[in-house]
Backbone as a chain_set.jsonl record, in Angstrom:
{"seq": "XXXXXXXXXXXXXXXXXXXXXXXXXXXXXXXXXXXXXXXXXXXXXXXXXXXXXXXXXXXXXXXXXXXXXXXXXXXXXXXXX", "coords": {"N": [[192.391, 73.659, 122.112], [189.89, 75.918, 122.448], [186.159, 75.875, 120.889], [185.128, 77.972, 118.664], [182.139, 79.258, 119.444], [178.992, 79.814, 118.093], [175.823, 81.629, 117.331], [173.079, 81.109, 115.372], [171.335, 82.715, 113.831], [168.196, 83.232, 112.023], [164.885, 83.28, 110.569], [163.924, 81.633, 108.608], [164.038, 78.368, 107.732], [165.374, 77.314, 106.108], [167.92, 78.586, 105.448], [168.855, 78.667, 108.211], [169.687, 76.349, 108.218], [171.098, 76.008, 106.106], [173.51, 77.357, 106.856], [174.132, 76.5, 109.746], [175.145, 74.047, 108.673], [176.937, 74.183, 106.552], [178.982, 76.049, 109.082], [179.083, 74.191, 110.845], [180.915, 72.294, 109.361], [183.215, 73.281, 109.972], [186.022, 72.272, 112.133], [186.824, 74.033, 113.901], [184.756, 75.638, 114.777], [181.503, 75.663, 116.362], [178.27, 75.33, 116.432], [176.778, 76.996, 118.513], [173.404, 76.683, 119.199], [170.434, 77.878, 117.526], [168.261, 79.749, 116.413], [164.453, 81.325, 115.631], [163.858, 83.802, 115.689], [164.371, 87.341, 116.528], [163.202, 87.3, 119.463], [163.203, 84.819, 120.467], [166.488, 84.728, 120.033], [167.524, 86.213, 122.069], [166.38, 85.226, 124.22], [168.443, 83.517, 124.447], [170.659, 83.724, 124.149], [172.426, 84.906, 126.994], [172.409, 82.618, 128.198], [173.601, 80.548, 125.973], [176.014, 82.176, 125.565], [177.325, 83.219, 122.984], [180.446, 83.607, 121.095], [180.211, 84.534, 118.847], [177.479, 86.104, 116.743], [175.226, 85.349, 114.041], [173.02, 87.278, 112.489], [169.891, 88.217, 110.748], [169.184, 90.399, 108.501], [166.683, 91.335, 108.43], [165.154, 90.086, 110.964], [162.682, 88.63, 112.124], [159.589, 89.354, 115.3], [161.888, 91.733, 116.053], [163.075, 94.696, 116.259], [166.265, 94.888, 113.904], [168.078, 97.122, 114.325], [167.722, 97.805, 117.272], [168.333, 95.344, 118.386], [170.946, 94.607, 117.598], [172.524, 97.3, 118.95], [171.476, 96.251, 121.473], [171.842, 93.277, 121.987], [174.845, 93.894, 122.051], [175.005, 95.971, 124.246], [174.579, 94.243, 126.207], [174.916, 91.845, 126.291], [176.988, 90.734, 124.947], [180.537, 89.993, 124.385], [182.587, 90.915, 122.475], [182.844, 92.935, 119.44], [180.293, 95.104, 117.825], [179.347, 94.384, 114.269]], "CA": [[191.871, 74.976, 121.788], [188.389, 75.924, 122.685], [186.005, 75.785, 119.475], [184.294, 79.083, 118.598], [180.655, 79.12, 119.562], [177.979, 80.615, 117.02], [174.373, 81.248, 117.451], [172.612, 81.315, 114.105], [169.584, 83.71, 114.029], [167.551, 83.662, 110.916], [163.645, 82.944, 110.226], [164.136, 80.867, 107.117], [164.496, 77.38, 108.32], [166.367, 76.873, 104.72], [168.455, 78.731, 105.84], [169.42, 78.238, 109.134], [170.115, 74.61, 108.514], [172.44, 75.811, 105.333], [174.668, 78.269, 107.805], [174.332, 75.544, 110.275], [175.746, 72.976, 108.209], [178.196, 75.132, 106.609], [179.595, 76.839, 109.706], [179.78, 72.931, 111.204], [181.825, 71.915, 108.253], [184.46, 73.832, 110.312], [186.058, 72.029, 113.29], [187.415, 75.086, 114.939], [183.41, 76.162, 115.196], [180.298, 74.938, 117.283], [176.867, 76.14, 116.702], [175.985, 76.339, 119.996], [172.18, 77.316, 118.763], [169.96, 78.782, 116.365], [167.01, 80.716, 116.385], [164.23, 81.775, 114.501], [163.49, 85.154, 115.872], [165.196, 87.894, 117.44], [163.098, 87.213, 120.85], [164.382, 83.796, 120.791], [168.057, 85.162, 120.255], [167.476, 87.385, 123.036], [166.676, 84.429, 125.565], [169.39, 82.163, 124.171], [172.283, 84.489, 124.363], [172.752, 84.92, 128.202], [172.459, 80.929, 128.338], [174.958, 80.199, 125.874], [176.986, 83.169, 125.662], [178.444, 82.901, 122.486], [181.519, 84.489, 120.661], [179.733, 85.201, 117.368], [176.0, 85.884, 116.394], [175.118, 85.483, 112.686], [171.902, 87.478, 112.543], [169.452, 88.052, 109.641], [168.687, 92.161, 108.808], [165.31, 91.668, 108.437], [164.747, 89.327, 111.698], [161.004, 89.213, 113.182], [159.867, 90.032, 116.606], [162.528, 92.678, 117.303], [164.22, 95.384, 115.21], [167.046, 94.973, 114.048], [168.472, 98.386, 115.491], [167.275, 97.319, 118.69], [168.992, 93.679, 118.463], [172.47, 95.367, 117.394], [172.555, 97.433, 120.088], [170.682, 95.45, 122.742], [172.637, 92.541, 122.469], [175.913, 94.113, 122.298], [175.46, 96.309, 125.35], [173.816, 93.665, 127.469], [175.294, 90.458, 126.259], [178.588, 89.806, 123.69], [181.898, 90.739, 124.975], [183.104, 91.502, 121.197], [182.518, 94.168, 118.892], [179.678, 94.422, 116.989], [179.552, 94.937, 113.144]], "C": [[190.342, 74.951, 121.856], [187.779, 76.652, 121.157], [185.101, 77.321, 119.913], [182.537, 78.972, 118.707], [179.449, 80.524, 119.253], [176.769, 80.215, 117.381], [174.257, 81.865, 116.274], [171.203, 81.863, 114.345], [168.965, 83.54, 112.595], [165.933, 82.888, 111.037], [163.359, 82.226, 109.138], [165.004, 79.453, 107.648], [165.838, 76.766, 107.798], [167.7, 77.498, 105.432], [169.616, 78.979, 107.236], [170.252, 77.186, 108.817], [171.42, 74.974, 107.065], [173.827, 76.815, 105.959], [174.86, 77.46, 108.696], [175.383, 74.742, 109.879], [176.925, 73.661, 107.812], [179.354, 75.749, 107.927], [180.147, 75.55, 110.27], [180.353, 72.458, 111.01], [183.422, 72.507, 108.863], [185.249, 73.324, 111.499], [186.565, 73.036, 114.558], [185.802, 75.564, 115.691], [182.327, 74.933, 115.945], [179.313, 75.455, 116.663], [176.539, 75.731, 117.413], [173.773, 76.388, 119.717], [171.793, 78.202, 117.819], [168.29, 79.021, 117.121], [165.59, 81.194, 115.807], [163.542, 82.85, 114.709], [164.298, 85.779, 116.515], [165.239, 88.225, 119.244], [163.54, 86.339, 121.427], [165.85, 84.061, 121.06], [168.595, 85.538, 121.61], [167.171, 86.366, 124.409], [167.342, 84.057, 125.444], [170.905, 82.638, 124.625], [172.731, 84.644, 125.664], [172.855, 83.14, 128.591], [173.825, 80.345, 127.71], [176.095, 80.788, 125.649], [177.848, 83.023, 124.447], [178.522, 84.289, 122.061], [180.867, 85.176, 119.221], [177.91, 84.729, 117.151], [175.743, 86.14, 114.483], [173.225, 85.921, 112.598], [171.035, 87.971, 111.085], [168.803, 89.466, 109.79], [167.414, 92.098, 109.285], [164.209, 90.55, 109.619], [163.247, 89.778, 112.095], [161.332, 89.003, 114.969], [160.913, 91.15, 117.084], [163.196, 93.406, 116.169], [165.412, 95.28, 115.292], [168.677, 95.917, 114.312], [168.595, 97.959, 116.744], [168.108, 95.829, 119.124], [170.383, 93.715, 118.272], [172.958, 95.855, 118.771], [172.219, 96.977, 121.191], [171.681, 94.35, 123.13], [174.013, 93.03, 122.645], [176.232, 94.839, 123.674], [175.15, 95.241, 126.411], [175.063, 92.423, 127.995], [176.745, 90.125, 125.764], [179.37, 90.997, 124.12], [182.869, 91.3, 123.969], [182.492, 92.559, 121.1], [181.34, 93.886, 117.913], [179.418, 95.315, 115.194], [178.652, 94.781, 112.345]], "O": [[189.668, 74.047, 121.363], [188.353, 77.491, 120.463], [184.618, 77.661, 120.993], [181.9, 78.502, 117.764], [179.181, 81.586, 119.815], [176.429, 79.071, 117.68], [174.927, 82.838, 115.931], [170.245, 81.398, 114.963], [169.835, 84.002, 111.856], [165.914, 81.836, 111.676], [162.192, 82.348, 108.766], [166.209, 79.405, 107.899], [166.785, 76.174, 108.315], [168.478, 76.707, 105.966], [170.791, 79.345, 107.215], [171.441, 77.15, 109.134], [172.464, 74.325, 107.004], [174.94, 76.862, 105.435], [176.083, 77.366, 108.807], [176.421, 74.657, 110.535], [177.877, 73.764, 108.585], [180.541, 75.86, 107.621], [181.372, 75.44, 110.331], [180.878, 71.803, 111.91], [184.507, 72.243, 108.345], [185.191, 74.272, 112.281], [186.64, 72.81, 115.766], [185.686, 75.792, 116.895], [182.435, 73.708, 115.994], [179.746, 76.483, 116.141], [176.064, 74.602, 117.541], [173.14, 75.814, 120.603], [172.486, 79.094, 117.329], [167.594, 78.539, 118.015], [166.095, 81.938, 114.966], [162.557, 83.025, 113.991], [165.095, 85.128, 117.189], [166.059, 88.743, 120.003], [164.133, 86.425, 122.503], [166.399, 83.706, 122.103], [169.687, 85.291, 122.123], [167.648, 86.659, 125.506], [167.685, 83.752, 126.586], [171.856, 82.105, 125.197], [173.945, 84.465, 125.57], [173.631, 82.775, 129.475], [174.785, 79.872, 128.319], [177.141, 80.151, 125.526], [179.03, 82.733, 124.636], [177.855, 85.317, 122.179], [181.178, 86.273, 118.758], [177.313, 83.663, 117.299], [176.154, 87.133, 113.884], [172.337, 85.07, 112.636], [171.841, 88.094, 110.162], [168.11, 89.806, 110.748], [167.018, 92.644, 110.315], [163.035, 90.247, 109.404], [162.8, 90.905, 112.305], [162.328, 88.736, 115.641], [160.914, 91.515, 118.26], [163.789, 92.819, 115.263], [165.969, 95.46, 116.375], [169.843, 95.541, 114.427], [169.71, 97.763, 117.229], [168.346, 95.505, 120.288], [171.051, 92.824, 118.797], [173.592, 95.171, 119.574], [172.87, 97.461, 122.117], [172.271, 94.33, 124.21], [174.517, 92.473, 123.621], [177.276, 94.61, 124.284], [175.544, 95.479, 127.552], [175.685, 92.14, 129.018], [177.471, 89.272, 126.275], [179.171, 92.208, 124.216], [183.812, 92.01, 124.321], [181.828, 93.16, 121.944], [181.243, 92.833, 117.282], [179.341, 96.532, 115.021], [178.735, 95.27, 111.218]]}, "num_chains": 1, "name": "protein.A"}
């Protein structure tokens, strides 16, 4: 079974690395990458294409309006919530 692949977005290193670790703790999951802006996100996502983005409301560089919609029409083949 192919493992689910998560990019972790947040600006809070702390937290990256505790959604990181956490989400790794799972063997069904990957974190294919993390982030720590929403311009980063925004190159990373056509590269590794993943199934789930865990993004942070109040991301810098890019509103997060703009990062909702943006990536969902451009990039992720899900739904976004």
């Amino acid at each position: 079974m192919r493992k689910i692949r998560i990019l972790v977005v947040d600006d809070a290193v702390v937290v990256r690395k505790i959604v990181t670790n956490t989400l790794s703790s799972d063997p069904d999951i990957e974190v294919a990458a993390t982030a720590a802006n929403g311009k980063i996100a925004l190159q990373k996502i056509p590269q590794i294409k993943p199934d789930i983005l865990t993004l942070d409301i109040e991301i810098p560089e890019i509103a997060f309006r703009y990062a909702r919609t943006g990536i969902h029409h451009e990039n992720c083949r899900g739904e976004v919530r």
